[in-house]
DRENLO-53875 format. One line per 2 residues: number of its first residue (from 1); their letters; for each residue x, y, z of N, C-alpha, C, CB. Coordinates in steps of 0.2 Angstrom, whole numbers, plus 2048, in hexadecimal, padded with zeros to 3 digits. Atoms other than C-alpha are relative to their C-alpha. Glycine has a CB too. Example, Ala and Ser with C-alpha at 12.3 -4.5 7.8 and 13.67 -1.06 7.14 Angstrom:
<atoms>
1> as> 804 7FA 800 83E 7EA 827 804 806 800 7FB 800 806  7FC 7FA 7FF 844 7FB 824 7FC 805 803 802 802 7F9
</atoms>
This chain:
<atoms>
1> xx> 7FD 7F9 801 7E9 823 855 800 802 7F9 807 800 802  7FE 7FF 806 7E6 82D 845 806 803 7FD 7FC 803 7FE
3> xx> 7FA 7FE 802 7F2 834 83A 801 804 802 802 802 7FA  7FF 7FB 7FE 7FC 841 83E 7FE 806 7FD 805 801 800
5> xx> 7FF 7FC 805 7FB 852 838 803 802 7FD 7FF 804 800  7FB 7FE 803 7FF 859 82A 7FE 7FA 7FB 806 800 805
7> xx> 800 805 808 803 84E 818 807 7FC 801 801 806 7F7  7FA 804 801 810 840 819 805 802 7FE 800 7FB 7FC
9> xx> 7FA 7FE 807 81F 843 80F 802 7F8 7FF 809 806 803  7FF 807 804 820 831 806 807 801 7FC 7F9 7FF 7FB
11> xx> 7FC 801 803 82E 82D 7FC 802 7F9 7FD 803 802 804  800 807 805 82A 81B 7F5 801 7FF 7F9 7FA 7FE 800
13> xx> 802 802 807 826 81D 7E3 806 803 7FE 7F8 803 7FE  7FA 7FE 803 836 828 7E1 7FC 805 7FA 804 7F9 7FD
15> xx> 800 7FE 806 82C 833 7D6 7FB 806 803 7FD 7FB 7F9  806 7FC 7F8 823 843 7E0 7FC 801 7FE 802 808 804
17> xx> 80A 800 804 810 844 7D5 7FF 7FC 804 7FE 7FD 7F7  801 806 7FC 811 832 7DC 800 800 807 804 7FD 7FF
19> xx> 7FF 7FF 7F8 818 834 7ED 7FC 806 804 80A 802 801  805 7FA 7FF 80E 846 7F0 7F9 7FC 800 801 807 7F9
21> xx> 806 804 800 7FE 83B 7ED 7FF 7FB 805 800 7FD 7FB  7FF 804 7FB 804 82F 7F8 800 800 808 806 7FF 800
23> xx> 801 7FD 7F8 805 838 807 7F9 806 800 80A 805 804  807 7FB 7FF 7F5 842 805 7F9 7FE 800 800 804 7FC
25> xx> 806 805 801 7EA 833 800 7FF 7FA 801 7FF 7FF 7FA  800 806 7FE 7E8 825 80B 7FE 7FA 7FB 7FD 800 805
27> xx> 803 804 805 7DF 81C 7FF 805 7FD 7FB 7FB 803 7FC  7FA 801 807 7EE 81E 7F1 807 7FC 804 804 809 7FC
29> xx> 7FA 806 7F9 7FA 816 800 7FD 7F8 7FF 7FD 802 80C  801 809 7FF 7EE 806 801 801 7FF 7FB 7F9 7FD 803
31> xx> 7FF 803 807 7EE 804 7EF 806 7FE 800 7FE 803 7FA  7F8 7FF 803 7FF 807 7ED 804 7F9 802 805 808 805
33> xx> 7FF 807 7FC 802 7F9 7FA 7FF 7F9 7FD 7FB 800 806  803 805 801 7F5 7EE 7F3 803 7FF 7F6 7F8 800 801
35> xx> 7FC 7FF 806 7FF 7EF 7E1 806 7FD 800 802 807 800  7F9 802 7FF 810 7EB 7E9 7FF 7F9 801 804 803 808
37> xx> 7FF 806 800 812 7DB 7E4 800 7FC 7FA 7FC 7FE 804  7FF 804 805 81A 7D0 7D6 802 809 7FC 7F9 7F9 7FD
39> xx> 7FF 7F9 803 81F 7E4 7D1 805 802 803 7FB 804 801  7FB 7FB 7FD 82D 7F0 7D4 7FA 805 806 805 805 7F9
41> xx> 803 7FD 7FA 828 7F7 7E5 7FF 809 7FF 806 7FD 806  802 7F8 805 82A 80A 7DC 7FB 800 7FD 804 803 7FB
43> xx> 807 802 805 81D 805 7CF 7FB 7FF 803 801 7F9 7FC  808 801 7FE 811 800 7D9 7FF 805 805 7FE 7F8 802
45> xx> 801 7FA 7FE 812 80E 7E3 7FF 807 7FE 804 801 802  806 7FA 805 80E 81A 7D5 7FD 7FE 7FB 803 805 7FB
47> xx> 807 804 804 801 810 7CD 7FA 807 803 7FF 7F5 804  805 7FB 7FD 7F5 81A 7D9 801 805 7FC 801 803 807
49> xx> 7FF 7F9 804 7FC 82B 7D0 7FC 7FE 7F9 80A 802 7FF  7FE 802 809 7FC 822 7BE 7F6 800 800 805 7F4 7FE
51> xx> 809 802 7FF 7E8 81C 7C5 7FB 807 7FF 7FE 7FC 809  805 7FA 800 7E1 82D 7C9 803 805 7FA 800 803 808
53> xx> 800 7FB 807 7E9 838 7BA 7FC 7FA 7FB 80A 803 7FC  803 803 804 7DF 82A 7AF 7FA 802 802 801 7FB 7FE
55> xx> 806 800 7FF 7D0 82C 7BB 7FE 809 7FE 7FF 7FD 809  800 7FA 800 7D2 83F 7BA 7FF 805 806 7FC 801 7FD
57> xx> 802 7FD 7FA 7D3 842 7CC 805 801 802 7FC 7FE 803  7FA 7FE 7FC 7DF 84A 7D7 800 7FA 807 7FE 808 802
59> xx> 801 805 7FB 7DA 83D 7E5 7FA 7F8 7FF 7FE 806 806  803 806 803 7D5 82C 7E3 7F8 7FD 806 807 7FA 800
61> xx> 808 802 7FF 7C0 827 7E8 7FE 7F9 800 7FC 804 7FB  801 80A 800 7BE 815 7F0 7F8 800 7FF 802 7FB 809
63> xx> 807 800 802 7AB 819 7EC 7FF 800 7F7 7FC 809 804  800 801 809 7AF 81D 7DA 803 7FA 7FD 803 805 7FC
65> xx> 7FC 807 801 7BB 80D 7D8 7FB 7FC 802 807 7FF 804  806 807 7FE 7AE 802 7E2 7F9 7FE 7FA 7FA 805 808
67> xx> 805 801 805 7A1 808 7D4 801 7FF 7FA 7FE 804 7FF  7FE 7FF 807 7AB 808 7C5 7FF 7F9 7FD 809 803 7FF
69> xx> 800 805 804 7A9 7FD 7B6 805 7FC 801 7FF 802 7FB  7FA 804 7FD 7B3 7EE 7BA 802 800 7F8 7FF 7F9 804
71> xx> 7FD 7FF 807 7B6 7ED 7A6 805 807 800 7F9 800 7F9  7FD 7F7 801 7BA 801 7A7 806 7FF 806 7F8 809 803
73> xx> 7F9 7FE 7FB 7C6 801 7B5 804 7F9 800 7FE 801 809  7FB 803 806 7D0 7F1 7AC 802 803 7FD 7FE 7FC 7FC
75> xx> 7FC 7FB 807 7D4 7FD 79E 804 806 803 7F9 804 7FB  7FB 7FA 7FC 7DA 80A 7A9 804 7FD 802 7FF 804 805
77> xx> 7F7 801 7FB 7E6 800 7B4 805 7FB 7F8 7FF 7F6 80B  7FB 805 806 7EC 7F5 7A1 804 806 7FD 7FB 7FA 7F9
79> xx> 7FC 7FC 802 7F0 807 79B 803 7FF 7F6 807 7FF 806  7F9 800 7FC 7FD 809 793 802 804 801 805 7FD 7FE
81> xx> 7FA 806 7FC 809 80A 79C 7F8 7FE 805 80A 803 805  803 803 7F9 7FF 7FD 7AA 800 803 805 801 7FB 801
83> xx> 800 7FC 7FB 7FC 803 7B9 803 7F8 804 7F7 805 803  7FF 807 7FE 802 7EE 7BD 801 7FC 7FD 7FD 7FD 802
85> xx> 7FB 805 804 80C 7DF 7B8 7F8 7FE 7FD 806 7FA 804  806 804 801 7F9 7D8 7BA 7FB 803 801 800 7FB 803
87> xx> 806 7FD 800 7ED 7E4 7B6 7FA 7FE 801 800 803 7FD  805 802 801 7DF 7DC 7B4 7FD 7FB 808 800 7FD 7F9
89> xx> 802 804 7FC 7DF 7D2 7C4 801 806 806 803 7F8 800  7FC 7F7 7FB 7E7 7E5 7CD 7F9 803 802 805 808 7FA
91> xx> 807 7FD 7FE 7D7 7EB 7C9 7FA 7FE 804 7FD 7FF 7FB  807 803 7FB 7C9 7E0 7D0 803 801 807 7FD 7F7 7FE
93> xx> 7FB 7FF 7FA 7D7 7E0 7E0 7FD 807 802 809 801 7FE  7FF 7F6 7FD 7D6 7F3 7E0 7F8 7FF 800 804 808 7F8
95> xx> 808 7FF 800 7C2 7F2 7DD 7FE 7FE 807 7FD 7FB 7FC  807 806 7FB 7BC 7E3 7EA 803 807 807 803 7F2 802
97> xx> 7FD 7F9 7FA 7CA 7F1 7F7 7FB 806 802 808 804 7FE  802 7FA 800 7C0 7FF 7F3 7F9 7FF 801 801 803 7F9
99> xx> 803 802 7FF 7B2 7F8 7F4 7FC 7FD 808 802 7FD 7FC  7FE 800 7F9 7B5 7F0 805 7FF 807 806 808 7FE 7FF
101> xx> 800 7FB 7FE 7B9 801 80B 7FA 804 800 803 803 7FF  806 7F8 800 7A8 80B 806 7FC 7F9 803 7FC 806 7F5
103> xx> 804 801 7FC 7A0 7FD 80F 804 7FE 809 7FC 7FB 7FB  7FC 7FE 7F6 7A8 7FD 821 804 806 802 808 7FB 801
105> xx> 7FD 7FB 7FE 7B2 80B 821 7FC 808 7FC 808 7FD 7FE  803 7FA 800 7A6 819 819 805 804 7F7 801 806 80A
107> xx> 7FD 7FB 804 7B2 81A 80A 806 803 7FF 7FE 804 800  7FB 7FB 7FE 7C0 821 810 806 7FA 806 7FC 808 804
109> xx> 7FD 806 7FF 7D0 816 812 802 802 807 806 7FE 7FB  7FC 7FE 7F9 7D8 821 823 7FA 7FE 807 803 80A 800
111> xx> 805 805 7FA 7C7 818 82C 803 7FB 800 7F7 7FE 7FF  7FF 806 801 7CF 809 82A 806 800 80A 804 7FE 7F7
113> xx> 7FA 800 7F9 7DD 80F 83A 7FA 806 804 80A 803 7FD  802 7FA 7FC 7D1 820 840 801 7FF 807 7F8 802 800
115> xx> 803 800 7F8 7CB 819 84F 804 7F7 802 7F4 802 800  7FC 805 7FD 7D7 808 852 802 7FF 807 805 802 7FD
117> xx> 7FF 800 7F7 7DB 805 865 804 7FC 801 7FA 7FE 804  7FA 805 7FE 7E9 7FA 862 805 7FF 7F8 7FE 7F7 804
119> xx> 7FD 805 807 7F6 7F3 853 7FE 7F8 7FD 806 800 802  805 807 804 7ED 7E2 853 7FB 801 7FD 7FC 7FA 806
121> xx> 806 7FE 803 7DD 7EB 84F 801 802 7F9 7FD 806 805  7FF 7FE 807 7E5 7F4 842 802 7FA 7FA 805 805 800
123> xx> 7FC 804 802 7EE 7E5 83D 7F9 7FA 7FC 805 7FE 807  809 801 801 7DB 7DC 83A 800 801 7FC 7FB 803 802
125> xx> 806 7FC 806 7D3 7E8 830 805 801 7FB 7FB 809 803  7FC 7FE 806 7E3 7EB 826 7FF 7F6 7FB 80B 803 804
127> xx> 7FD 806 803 7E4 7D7 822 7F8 7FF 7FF 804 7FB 805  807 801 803 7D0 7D7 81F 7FF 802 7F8 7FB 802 804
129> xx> 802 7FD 808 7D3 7E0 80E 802 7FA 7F9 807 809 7FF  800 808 803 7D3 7D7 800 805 800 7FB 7F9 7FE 7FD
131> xx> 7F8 802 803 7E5 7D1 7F8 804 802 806 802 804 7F9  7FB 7FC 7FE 7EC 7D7 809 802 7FA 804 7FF 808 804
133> xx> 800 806 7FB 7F3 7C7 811 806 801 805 802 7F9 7FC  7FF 7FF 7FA 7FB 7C5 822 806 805 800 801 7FA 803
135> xx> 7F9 7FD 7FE 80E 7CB 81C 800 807 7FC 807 7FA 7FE  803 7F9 802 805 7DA 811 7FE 805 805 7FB 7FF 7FC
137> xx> 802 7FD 7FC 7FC 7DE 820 804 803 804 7FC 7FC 804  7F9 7FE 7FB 80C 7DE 82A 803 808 7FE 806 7FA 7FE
139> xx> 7FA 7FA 802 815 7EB 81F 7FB 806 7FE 806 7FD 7FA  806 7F9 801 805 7F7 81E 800 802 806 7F8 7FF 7FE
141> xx> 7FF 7FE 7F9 805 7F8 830 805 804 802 800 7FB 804  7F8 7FC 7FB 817 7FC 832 800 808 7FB 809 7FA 7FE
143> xx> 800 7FA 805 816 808 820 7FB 805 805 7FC 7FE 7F8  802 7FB 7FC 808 811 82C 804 803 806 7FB 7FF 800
145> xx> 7FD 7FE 7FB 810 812 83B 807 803 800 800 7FB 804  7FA 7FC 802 821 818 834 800 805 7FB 806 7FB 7FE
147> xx> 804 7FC 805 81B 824 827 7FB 803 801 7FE 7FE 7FB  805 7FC 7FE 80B 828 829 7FB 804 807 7FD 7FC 7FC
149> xx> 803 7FD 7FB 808 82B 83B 7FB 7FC 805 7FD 805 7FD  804 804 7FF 7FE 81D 83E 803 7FA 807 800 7FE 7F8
151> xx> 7FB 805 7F9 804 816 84F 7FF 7FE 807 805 804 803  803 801 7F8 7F8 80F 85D 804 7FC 803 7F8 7FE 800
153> xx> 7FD 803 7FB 7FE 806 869 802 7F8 7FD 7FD 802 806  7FC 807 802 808 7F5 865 800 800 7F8 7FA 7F8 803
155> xx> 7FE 802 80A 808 7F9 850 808 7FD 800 800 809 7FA  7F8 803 804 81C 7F5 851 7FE 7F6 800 80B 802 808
157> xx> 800 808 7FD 818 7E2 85B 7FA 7FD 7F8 7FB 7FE 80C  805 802 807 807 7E2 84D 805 7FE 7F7 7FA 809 7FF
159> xx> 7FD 7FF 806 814 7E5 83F 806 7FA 801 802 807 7FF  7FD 804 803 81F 7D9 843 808 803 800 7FC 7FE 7F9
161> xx> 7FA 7FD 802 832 7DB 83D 800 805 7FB 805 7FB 7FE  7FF 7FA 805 82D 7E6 831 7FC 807 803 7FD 7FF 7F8
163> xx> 801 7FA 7FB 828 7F4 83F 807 7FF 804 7F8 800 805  7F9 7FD 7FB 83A 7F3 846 804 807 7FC 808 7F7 801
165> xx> 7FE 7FA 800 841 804 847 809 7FE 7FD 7FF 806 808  7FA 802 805 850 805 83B 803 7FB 7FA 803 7FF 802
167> xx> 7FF 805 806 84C 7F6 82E 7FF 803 7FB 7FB 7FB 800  800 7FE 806 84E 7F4 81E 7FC 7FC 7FC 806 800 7FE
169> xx> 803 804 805 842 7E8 818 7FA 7FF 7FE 800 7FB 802  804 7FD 804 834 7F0 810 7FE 807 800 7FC 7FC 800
171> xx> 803 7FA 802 82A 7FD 809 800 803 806 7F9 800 7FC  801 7F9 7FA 826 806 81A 807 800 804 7F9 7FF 807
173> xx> 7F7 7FC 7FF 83B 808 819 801 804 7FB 808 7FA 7FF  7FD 7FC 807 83B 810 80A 7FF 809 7FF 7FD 7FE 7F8
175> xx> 7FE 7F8 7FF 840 824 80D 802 803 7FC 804 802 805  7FE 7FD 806 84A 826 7FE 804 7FD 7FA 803 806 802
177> xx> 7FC 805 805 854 81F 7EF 804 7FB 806 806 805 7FB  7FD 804 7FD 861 818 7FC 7FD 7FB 804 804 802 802
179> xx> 804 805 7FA 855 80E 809 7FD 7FB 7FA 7F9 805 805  803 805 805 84C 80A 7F8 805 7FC 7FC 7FA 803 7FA
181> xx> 7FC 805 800 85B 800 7F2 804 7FB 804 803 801 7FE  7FE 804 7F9 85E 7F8 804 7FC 7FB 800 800 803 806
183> xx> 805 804 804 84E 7F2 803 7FF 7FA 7FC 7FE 804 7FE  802 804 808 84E 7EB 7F2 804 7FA 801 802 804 7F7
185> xx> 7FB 803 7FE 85F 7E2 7F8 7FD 7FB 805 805 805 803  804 807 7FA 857 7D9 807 7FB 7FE 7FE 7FF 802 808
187> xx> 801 806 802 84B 7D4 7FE 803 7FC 7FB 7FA 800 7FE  7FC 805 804 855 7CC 7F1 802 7FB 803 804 802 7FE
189> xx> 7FC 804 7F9 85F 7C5 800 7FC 7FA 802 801 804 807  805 804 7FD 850 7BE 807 7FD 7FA 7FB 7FC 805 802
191> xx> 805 807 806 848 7B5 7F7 808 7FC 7FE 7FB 807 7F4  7FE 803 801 858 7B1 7F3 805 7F6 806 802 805 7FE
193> xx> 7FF 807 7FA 85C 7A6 804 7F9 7FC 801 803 804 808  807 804 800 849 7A0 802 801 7FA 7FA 7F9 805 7FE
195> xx> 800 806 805 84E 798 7F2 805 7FC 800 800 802 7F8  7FB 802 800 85C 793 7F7 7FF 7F8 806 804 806 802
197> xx> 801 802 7FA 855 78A 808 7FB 7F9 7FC 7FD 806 806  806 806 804 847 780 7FB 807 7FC 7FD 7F8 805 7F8
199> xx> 7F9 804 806 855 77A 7F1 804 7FB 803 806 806 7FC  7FC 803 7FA 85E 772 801 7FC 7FB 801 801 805 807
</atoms>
């Protein structure tokens, strides 16, 4: 099933350049995604934004990222300010993705779900990208299917606990400041009963 019509109304990045990009530029979603991590989950959600006012573009080009100088698009995501805690390794991330896409998908990240025929399927090709491992995969699935429109048949079972309708435990919960401190709360919770459970 593709997206709906019409433009998202996003609310991740907490900052509307950011979030307005977000929901109009599948591409600036996957990055955004592939970003979240060892980061504040806001930050790496307007990194996309931060990416394309350096690239000079209103929408971000996985054909021009695929091609870019890997030295030259280092320098853009180190900034400053960075576009990542770990720019330099963000980058080739963000690249080998972009990369990926102009050869399977034509370029264009919203082929990655177009033509899907289930949530396992999506669930696949989301976990074949490159830095997106199974529990990333998970919460891209659910981010599409609760946000973006993105909702073939079995995506909640594909997603896992983070496609249950009314959670609070990640990015495809975050709607606005208060979901995004609910969120930030359970994971804390979470890392904190993980360190807790090693230690035992």
């Amino acid at each position: 099933m593709v997206q709906t019509a019409g433009v998202p109304t996003i609310r991740i990045a907490q900052e509307p350049a950011a979030d307005d990009l977000l929901g109009r530029d599948p591409l600036a979603l996957l990055i955004g995604m592939l970003l979240d991590q060892q980061f504040p989950m806001e930050r790496a959600f307007a990194g996309p934004a931060l990416l394309a006012q350096r690239l000079g573009t209103d929408t971000l080009s996985a054909a021009a990222i695929a091609d870019a100088d890997p030295d030259a698009l280092k320098a853009v995501f180190a900034g400053p300010p960075a576009v990542h805690r770990y720019p330099g390794s963000m980058a080739e991330r963000t690249q080998a993705v972009c990369r990926l896409l102009v050869e399977r998908y034509e370029g264009r990240a919203e082929n990655l779900w177009a033509d899907v025929p289930d949530g396992a399927t999506l669930l696949r090709r989301v976990g074949e990208l490159p830095g997106f491992g199974a529990q990333k995969a998970k919460i891209l699935v659910a981010l599409l299917g609760k946000q973006y429109g993105v909702t073939p048949s079995g995506w909640r079972e594909a997603a896992g606990d983070y496609g249950t309708d009314g959670a609070r435990r990640s990015v495809a919960d975050v709607v606005d400041p208060t979901s995004l401190a609910e969120v930030r709360a359970f994971k804390q919770d979470a890392k904190a009963a993980a360190k807790a459970k090693k230690t035992s």
